[in-house]
ZAFIKOL-622094 format. One record per residue (C-alpha): x, y, z. Coordinates in steps of 0.5 Angstrom, whole numbers, padded with zeros to 4 digits, always signed. Layout:
BEGIN
XYZ...
***
This chain:
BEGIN
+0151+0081+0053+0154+0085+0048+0153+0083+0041+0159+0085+0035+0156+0090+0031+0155+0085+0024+0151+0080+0029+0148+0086+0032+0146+0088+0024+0143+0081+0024+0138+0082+0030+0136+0089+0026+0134+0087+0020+0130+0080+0023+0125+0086+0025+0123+0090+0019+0117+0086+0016+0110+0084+0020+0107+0077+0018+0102+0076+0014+0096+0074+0019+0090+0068+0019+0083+0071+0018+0079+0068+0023+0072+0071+0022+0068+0075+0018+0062+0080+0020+0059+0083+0014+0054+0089+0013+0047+0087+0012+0041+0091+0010+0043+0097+0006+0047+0100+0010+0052+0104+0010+0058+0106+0013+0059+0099+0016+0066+0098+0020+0067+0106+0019+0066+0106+0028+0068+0100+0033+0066+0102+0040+0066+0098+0046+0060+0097+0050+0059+0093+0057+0059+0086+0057+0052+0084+0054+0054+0076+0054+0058+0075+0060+0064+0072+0058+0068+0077+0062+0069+0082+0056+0066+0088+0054+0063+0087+0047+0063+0091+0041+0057+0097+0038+0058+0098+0031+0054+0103+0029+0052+0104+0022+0047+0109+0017+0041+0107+0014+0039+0114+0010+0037+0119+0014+0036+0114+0020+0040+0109+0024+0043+0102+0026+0046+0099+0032+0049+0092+0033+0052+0089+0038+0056+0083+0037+0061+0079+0042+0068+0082+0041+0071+0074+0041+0066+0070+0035+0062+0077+0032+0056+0073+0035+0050+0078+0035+0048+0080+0042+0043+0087+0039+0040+0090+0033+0036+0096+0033+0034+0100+0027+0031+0108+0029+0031+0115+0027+0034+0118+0033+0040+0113+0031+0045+0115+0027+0053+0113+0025+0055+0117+0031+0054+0113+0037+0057+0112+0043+0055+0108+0049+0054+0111+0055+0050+0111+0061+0044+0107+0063+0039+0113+0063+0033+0108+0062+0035+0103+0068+0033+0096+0064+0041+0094+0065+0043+0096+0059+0047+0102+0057+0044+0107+0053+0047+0110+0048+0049+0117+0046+0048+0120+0039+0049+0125+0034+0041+0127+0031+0041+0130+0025+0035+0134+0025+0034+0138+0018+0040+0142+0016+0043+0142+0023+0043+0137+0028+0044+0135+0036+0046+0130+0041+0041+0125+0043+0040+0120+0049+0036+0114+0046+0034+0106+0049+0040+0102+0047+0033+0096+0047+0030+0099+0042+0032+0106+0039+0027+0110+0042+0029+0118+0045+0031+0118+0052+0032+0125+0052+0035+0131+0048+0041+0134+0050+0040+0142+0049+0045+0144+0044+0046+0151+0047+0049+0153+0053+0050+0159+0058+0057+0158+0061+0060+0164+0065+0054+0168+0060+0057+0166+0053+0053+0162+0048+0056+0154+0047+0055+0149+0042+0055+0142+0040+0052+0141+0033+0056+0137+0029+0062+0136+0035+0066+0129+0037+0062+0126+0044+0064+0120+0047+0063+0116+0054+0066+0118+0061+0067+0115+0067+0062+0115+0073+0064+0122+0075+0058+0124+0080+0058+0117+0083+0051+0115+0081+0053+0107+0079+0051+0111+0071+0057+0112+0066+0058+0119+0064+0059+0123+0057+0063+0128+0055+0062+0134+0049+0066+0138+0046+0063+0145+0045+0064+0151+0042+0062+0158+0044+0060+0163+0038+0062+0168+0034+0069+0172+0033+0075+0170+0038+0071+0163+0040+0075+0159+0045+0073+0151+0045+0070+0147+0052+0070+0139+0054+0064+0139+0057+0063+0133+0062+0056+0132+0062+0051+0127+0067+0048+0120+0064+0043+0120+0067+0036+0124+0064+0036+0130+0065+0043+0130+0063+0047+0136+0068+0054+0139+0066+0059+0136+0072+0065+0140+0069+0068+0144+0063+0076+0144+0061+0078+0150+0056+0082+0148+0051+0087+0154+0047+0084+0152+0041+0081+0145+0038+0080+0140+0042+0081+0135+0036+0080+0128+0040+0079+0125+0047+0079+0119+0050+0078+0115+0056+0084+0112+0057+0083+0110+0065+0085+0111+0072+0093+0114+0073+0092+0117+0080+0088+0112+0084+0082+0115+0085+0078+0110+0083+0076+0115+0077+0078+0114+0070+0082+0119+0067+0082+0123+0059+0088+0124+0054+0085+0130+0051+0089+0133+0044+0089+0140+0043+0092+0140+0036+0092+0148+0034+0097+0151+0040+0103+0156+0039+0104+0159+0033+0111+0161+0030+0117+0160+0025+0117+0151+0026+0112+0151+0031+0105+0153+0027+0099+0148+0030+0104+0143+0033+0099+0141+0038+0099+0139+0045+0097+0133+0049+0094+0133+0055+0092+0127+0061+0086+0130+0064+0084+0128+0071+0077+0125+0070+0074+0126+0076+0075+0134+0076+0077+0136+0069+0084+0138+0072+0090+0138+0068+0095+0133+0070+0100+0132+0065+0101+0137+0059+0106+0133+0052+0108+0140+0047+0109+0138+0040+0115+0140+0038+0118+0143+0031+0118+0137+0029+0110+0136+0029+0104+0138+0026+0098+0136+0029+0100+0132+0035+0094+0130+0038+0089+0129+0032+0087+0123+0035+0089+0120+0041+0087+0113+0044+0088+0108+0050+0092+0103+0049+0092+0099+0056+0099+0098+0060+0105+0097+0055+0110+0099+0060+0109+0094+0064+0108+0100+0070+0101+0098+0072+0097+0104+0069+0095+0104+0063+0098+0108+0057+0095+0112+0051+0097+0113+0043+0097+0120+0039+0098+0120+0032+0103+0126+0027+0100+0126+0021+0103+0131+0018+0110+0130+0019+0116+0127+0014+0114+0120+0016+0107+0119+0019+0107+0116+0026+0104+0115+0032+0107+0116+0040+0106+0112+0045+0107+0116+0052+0106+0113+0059+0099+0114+0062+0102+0116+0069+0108+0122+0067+0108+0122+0059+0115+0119+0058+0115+0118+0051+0115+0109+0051+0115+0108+0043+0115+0111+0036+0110+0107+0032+0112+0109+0024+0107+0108+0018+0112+0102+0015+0109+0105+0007+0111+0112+0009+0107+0117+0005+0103+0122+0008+0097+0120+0005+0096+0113+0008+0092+0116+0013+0097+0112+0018+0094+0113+0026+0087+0115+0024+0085+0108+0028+0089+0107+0035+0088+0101+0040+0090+0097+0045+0089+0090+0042+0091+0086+0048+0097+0080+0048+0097+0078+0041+0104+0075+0040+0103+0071+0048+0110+0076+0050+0105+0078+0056+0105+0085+0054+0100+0088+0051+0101+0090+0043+0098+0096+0039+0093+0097+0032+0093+0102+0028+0089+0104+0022+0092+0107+0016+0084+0107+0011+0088+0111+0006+0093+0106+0004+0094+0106-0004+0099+0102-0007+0096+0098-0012+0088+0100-0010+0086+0107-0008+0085+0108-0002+0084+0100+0000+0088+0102+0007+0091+0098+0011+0091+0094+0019+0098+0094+0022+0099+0091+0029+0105+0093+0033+0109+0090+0039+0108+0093+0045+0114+0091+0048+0119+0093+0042+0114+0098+0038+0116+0093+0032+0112+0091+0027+0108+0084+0028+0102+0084+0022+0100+0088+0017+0093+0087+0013+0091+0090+0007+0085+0092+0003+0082+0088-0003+0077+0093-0007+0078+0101-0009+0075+0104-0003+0076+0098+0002+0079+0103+0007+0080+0098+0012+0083+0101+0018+0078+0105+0020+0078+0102+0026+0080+0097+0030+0080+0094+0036+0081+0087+0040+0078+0082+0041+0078+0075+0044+0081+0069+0043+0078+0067+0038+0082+0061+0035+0084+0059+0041+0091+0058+0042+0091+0062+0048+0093+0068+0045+0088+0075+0044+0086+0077+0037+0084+0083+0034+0078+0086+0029+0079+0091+0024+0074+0096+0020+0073+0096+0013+0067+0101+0011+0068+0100+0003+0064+0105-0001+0063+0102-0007+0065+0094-0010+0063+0091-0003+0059+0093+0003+0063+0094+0010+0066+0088+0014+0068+0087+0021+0074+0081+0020+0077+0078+0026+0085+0076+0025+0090+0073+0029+0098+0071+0029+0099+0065+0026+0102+0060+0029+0105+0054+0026+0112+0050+0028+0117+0048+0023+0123+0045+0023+0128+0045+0018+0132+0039+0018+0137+0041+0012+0134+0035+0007+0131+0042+0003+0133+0050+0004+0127+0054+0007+0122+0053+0002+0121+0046+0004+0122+0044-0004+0128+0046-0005+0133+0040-0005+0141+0040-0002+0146+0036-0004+0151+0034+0000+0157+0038+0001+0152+0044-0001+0155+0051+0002+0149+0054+0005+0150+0062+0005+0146+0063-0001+0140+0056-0001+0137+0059+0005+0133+0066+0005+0126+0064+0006+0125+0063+0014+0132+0064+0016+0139+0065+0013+0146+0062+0016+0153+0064+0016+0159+0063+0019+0165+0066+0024+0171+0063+0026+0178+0061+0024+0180+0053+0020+0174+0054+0017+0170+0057+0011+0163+0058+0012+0157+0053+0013+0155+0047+0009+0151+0040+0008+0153+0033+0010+0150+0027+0009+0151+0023+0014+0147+0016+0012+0151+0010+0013+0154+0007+0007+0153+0014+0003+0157+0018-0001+0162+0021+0006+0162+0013+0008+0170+0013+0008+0171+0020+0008+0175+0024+0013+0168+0023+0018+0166+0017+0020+0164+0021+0027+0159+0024+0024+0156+0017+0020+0149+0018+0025+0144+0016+0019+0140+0022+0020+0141+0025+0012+0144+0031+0012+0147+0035+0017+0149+0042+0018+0156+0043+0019+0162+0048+0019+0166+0046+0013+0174+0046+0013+0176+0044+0005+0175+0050+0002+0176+0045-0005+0170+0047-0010+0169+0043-0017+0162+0044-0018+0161+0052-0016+0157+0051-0009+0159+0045-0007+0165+0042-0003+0168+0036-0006+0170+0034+0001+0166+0035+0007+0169+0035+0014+0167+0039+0019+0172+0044+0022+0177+0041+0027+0178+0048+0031+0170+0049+0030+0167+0056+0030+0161+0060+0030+0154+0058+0026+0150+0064+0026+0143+0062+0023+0139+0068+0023+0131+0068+0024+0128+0073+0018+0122+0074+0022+0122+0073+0031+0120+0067+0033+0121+0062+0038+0126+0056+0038+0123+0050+0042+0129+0045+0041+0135+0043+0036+0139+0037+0036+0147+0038+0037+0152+0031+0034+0157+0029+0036+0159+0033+0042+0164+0027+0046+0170+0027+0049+0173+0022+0045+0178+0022+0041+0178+0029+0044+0174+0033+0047+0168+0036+0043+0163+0042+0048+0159+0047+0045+0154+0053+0047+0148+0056+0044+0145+0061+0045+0138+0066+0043+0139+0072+0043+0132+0076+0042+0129+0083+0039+0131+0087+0045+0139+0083+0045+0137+0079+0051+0139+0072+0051+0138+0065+0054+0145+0061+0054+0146+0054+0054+0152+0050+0055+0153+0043+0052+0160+0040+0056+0162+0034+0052+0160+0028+0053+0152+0030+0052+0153+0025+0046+0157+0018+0044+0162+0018+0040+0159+0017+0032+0164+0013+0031+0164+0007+0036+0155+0009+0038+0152+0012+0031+0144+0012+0035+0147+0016+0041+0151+0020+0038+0146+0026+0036+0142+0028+0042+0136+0034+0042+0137+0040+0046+0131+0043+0048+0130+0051+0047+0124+0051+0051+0126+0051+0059+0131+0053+0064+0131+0046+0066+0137+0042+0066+0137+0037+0061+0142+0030+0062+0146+0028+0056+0149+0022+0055+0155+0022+0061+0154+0030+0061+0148+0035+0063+0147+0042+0059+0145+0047+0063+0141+0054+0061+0141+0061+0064+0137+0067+0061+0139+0075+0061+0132+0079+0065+0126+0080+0061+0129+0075+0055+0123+0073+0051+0124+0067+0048+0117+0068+0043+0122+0073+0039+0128+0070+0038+0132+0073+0031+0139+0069+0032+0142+0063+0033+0148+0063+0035+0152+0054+0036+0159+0055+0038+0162+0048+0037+0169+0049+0040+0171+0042+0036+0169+0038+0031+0161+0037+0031+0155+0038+0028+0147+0041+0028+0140+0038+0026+0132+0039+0025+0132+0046+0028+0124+0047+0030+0121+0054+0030+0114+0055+0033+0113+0062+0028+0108+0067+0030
***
């Protein structure tokens, strides 16, 4: 369907803002330590509910703490408190053999530091992975250098790891390394990088050999007049370090691919997809490209716009929050400062559209909330994913780990009160401006002048007016209003729904899902009265139902069965009084993120209790 351009501007402006989201759970630091909620790093499932768990790694002084606790509840799963632990950690493979994956740690050892192996049971040293290393006869470090997991490369059942190494020296060139996690650890290959690899990640498996592919980002590449660190993304095959996909930053960007993550399948093609963050560009943002080719799939904006806000420091697939089907996308923003320094900020973005669902934000300076972020469970269960977001807070309150979710909540508004649920309306009331809360409702056609109220209770004021059809004794209905006359500025001394009928566009300020309306008086008598409604959701799709006349009696000669609710919910036929509406939708419509309402009553009729189902 092709949209006029002021309806189109109505779907636009209904997807500029994210909800305010429920907490659900909250996980605080224990213990004294610090740097708690600064890491959330997956781990197996340790419980067995199907779904890997969450490792949050944390500082104690010069030692270390590991806590794994359930992705859905935050319930504790493992503790362990060692030397050899560290706030850098990742789980890896199973060195030990004891069914636990093991874990992968920066060691700090007097003024500089390596990486260690160390029992994910109780803390102790596995193995040492040896700092230097000859490739190719030059010298290689991997002091103080991003690790991470990878996958089972070498076919032994254990999960392998991944380094980033350095070679000495003047004219150094950088190395991700892909080493063994099984004890004594081997390299398995090297990929040479032009200049910095800044972040990598496993992002899964986009060419069907069984192994899990890397996005790895090289942000210091080709110097020059607009293109001076531009950086670059590549997909690298995971199980022989091949590159396979290569994404140039352009003019436009700087330090594309300072952090890059998976985000599981958002373009629906099977395969799964990764993110990548431009912090350095006139409005911070984070792309999300197709796994499979590197088509460019969205443009997620900083929704403060400021370079500071640190907008993509944390990215992550968080599974189906708002039940579309699609799996949507977490981005962290710790710097965030409005009204608190550095309070940061959570954002949770659609993956189907790429717009905004839910925005949270710290409460105390150094809160720096979306450090990190992840997704979680169903933790309320309302049948939707919810996700988990970091905030290490430095100095008022120790770090947290807090679990949110969509809200959820059913509303209808039955036109007694505006959108606020407090705010009373009086008949004949002209509505363009009394609601702004939830919705906002205009008008279009001709012999009419804009929406307005009308009582409708038997022996009220109307009794004996020009409406005895609309008489139905349902309080106060909305209607296309024909006399123009105003005595009292906003309220119309004579209301009378338009003979000709008209349009009645009731816009949904945030998407929502419409689950039914009631329509009044669509009946063939005196003349014929029909309607049609239609959806249309944040993508300009639609769901059209057809109302022919006879779905309801006549006002006038059956009040009780003149007003008949029309479900919005379902495709099914649904029978009236003598007439059946029908419904059909446009491919991939998406009834959950409806941001328009349009009622066409071709005649006189009217509209009641509209019930949203808001997310």
């Amino acid at each position: 369907m092709n949209l006029p351009l002021v309806l189109a501007a109505a779907v636009s402006a209904a997807l500029a803002t994210g909800q305010e989201p429920e907490l659900l759970v909250t996980l605080p630091a224990t213990g004294g330590q610090s740097g708690f909620g600064l890491l959330m790093i997956a781990t197996q499932d340790l419980d067995g509910d199907g779904r890997s768990d969450v490792g949050i790694p944390s500082a104690l002084g010069r030692s270390g703490r590991f806590q794994a606790v359930s992705s859905v509840d935050l319930s504790p799963l493992l503790d362990v408190a060692s030397d050899r632990l560290s706030l850098f950690c990742a789980q890896v493979g199973d060195a030990t053999g004891d069914g636990i994956r093991d874990l992968l740690c920066f060691d700090v050892e007097g003024t500089t530091g390596r990486l260690s192996i160390v029992d994910s049971a109780n803390g102790d040293l596995v193995t040492k992975v040896d700092p230097l290393h000859n490739l190719g006869g030059t010298s290689f470090q991997a002091i103080n250098l991003p690790f991470g997991p990878a996958p089972d490369v070498n076919g032994d059942g254990r999960r392998d790891f991944w380094m980033q190494s350095k070679s000495s020296g003047s004219g150094s060139t950088n190395f991700f390394e892909v080493r063994s996690g099984a004890a004594p650890s081997q390299t398995l290959y090297v990929v040479t990088g032009d200049n910095r690899f800044e972040s990598v990640d496993v992002i899964g498996d986009v060419t069907g050999d069984g192994v899990e592919e890397f996005a790895v980002g090289d942000t210091i590449t080709e110097a020059g007049p607009g293109f001076f660190q531009r950086g670059e993304v590549r997909i690298v095959s995971g199980a022989t370090g091949a590159t396979l996909t290569r994404i140039a930053g352009t003019s436009d960007t700087f330090d594309f691919g300072s952090f890059v993550r998976s985000v599981g399948d958002v373009d629906g093609d099977g395969l799964p997809d990764f993110g990548a963050a431009l912090r350095e560009v006139a409005t911070p943002q984070v792309r999300i490209y197709s796994g499979s080719n590197g088509a460019l799939i969205h443009t997620l904006v900083d929704p403060i716009n400021t370079l500071s806000s640190d907008f993509g420091d944390a990215i992550s697939g968080v599974g189906d929050v708002d039940g579309d089907g699609v799996n949507d996308i977490g981005v962290g923003s710790p710097g965030y400062s409005e009204t608190l320094v550095n309070q940061g900020a959570a954002y949770v973005f659609s993956g189907a559209t790429g717009d905004l669902l839910a925005a949270t934000y710290g409460t105390a300076i150094s809160d720096s909330m979306g450090s990190s972020i992840r997704g979680a469970g169903d933790v309320n269960g309302d049948g939707r994913e919810d996700w988990l977001v970091g905030s290490p807070s430095n100095f008022t309150m120790p770090g947290r780990i807090e679990g949110y979710g969509l809200v959820q909540t059913e509303v209808v508004i039955d036109f007694e009160v505006a959108d606020d649920f407090s705010t009373p309306i009086a008949n004949g009331a002209a509505l363009e401006e009394v609601f702004s809360t939830l919705v906002s409702i205009r008008s279009m056609g001709p012999g009419q002048v804009g929406p307005a109220a009308f009582d409708s209770s038997i022996s009220g004021p109307n009794d004996g007016g020009a409406d005895p059809d609309l008489l139905v004794g349902r309080g106060n209905l909305l209607i296309l209003q024909e006399d123009a006359t105003q005595s009292t500025p906003g309220i119309y001394d004579f209301p009378d729904d338009a003979s000709q009928g008209g349009t009645l566009q009731i816009q949904i300020l945030q998407p929502a899902e419409p689950l039914s309306l009631v329509l009044v008086d669509i009946c063939p008598a005196p003349t014929p009265q029909d309607a049609v409604v239609r959806l249309v959701d944040a993508s300009r799709r639609t769901r059209t139902f057809r109302v022919p006349t006879g779905f309801t009696a006549d006002g006038e000669l059956a009040p009780r069965l003149a007003a008949r609710t029309l479900q919005l919910d379902t495709l099914a036929d649904q029978p009236g009084y003598v007439a059946t509406a029908t419904a059909t939708e446009d491919p991939g419509f998406d009834s959950t993120r409806v941001v328009l309402i349009l009622v066409q009553l071709r005649g006189s009729g009217a509209v009641d209790d509209l019930r949203l189902r808001l997310r």
